[in-house]
N, C-alpha and C positions, 0 to 999 in steps of 0.2 A: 503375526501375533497381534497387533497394533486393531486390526479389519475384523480379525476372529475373536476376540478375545475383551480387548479397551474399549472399541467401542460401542459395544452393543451395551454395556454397563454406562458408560459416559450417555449415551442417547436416551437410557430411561431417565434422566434427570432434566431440569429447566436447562436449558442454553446459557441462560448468565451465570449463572449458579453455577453450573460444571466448567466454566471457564475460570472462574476466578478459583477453583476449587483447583484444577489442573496447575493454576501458577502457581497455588502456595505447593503441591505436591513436586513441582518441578523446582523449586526453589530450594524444597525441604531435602528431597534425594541428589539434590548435585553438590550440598556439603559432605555428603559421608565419602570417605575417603575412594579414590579410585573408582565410584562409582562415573565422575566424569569424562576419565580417560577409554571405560566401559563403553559411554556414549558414544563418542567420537569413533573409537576403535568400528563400534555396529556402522554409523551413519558419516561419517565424513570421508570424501571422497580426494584426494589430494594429488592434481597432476598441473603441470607446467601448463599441457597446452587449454587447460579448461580456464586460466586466466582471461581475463578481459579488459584492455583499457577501455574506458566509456567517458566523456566529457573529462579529462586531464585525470580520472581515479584510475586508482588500479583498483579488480573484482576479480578476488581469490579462482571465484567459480560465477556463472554468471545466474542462480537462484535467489532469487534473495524472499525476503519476507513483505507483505505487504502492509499499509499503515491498515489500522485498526485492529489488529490484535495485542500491540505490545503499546497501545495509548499513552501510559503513563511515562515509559521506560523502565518498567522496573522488571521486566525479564531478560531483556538484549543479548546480556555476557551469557544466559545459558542456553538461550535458543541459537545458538551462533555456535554452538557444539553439538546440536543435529545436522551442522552442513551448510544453513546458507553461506552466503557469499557476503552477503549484507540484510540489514535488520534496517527496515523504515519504522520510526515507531511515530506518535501523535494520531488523529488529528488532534494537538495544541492548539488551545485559545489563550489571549494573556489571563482571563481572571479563569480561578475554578467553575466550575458547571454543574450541575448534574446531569443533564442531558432531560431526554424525551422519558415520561412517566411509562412506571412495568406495566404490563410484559411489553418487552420492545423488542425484541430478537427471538426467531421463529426456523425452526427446520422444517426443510420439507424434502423429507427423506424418500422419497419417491422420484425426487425430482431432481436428487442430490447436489440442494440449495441448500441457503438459507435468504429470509427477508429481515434485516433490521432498519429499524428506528431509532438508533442511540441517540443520535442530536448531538454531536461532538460530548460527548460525556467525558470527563476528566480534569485533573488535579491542578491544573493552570499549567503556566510555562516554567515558573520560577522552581516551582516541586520537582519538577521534572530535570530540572539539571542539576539538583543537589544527589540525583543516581546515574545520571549521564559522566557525571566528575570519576564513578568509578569503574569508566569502560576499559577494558583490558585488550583492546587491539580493536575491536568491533567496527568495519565501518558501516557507519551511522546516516539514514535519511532522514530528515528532520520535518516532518510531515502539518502545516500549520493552516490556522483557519481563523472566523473571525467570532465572538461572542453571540450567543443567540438575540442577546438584548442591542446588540450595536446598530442601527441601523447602518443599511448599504453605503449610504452616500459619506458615512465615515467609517467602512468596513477598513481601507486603506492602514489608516491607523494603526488598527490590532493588528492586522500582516506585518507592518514594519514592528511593531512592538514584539513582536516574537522573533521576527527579523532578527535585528539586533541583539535579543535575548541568548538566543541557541546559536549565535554566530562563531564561540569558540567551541562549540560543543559537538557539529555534526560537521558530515565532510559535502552535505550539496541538503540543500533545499525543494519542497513539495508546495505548490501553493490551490491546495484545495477548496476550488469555487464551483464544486460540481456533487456534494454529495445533497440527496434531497430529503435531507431531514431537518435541514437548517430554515427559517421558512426565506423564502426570496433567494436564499443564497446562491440557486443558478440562474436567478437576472444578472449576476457577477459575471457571465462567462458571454454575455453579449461583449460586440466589438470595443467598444467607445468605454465602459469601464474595467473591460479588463488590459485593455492595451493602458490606459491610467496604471492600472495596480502595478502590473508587471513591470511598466518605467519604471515607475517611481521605484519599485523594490532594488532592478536592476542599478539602479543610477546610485543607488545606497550601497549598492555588491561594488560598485565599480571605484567608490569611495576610498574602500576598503584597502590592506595594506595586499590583503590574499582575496581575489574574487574567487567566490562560490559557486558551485551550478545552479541555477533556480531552475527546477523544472515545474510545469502545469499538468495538472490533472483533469483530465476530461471526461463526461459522462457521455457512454454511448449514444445516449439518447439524441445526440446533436445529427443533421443532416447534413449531407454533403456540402449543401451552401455554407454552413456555418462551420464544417471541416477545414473548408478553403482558407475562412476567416482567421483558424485557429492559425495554418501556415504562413498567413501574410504577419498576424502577430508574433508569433514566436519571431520572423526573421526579421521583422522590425526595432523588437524590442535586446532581438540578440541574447534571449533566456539560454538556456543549454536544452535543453531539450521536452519531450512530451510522456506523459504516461498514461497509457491508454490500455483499460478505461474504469473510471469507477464504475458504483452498482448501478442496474437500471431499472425504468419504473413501469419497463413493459410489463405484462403476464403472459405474450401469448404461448401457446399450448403447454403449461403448466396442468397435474393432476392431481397436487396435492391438494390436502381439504383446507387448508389455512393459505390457502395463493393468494385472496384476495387481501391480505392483511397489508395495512400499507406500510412503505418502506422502499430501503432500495434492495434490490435483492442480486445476489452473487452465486457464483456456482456455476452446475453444467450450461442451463439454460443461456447463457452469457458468451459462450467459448467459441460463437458464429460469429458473432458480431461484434464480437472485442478485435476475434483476428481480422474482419471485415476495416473496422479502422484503420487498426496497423498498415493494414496493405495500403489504404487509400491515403495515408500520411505518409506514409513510405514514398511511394508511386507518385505523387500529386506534387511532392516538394523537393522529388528528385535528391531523397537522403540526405537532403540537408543539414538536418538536427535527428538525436538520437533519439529513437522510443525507450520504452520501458512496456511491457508487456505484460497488461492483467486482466484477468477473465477467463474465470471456467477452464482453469489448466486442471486435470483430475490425473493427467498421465503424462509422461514421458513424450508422448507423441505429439500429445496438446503442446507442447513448451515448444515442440522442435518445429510445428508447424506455424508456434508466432515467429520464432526467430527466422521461419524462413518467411513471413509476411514482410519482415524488416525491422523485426525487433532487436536490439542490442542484448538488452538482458531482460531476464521475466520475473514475476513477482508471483506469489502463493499467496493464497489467504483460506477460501471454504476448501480448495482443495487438498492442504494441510488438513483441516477439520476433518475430511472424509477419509481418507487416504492414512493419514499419518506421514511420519518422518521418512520414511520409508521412500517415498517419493521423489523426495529433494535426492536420496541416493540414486534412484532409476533415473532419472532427467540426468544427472552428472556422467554417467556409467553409460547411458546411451548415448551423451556427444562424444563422448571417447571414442564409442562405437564405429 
């Protein structure tokens, strides 16, 4: 229904426009009565062995959502009755934003992409857990980054400052130093400042009465040299794990007519080389630490062939967009398989 029918109507519209249009619609229909149980009934998939423990959580089913749809927090409780397992929402900076000037987000429907430029767009930290407070079971990744005006050499800062913010609020930590719409913000993911950040964040987790998972986010974009890097950091700094991978700033053999727009871009184009990490962080570090698996999942198969790169659990974002909800059912329905 979702393929035939929603979205050929949602794709004659802007991208930002139908997305924020889509929340307040999904917002509006999950109060009228039983329409939510409707939900669930179509898309939630409910068996023992699709659980997953991953870094000390428990993951009802191992789909979840990925950050940058649910930014603000203010959809989590109802997109978590299409089936994921978990909801990452942010990227969170401490102050509000607006991000990168319109148009900033682009389909390329040929290529069953998309390229955005938001620039961490969103309501600060502090906004965001006045709707976090009203979570109803959800477990929650807390997805966090630094101000576009901060410069790097006090990026550290804002990561602790939302640290500490969202600390009773999510059940594990994202520290994203790799999307590239920030400007600088992936000199963050060289050796010598990100092994800083990650201390430091850790040594604050460690403080704590409950340590959290900190995981990192990584863009494909990185080379095996700097792959290795990311492994010696994680087991140094003793984060929980990796999630691999943000959007990338490739183009090659893209056919849409708006490819060269800049940004980072997600979707099919991504699903080689997302799993290509996985494998090589899997394999390289001898399963050390957990992944999280994102890029260009569009089907069922995509998911089962991260998980079988060495992904723990996967994450959706454009492939949600193309696909629908639908999805998150086939991927659940086919590990049962």
């Amino acid at each position: 229904m979702y393929k035939l029918f929603i979205r050929p109507i949602l794709f004659c519209f802007d991208p930002e426009k139908v997305h924020y249009f889509t929340f307040s619609l999904v917002k509006f229909i999950s109060k009228i009565p039983f329409v939510t149980s409707i939900i669930k009934a179509i898309y939630v998939v409910e068996d023992k062995r699709l659980e997953r423990e991953v870094f000390g959580l428990k993951f009802k089913n191992p789909v979840g959502l990925a950050a940058g749809f649910d930014k603000d927090a203010k959809l989590f409780n109802e997109l978590s009755d299409f089936g994921f397992g978990f909801i990452e929402i942010g990227t969170l900076t401490p102050k509000p934003q607006d991000g990168n000037p319109k148009k900033r987000l682009f389909r390329l429907k040929s290529d069953s992409a998309i390229i955005n430029r938001m620039g961490f767009n969103n309501g600060g930290v502090e906004a965001a857990i006045l709707r976090l407070k009203e979570n109803k079971g959800v477990l929650i990744g807390g997805n966090i980054g630094k101000n576009k005006v901060t410069l790097n050499e006090n990026a550290t800062d804002d990561y602790v400052i939302c640290f500490e913010a969202l600390y009773d609020y999510v059940d594990y930590f994202v520290v994203n130093v790799s999307s590239p719409n920030t400007p600088n913000l992936r000199e963050l993911q060289e050796k010598e400042p990100l092994t800083k950040l990650l201390q430091t964040l850790q040594d604050l987790n460690n403080s704590k009465v409950k340590v959290k998972p900190i995981l990192l986010k990584i863009a494909p974009d990185l080379t095996n040299e700097q792959l290795v890097d990311i492994i010696a950091i994680v087991n140094e700094t003793k984060i929980a794990g990796v999630i691999a991978t943000n959007t990338t700033i490739s183009r090659d053999g893209l056919t849409s007519e708006n490819k060269e727009e800049m940004g980072g871009l997600s979707g099919k184009p991504l699903t080689k080389r997302s799993t290509e990490v996985i494998r090589f962080l899997s394999e390289k570090s001898n399963k050390s630490f957990p992944i999280i698996g994102v890029g260009g999942i569009h089907s069922a198969e995509d998911a089962i062939e991260k998980l079988n790169a060495g992904a723990s659990l996967v994450q959706l974002y454009t492939g949600f967009i193309y696909e629908g909800p639908q999805l998150i059912t086939d991927i659940n329905k086919k590990l049962l398989q």
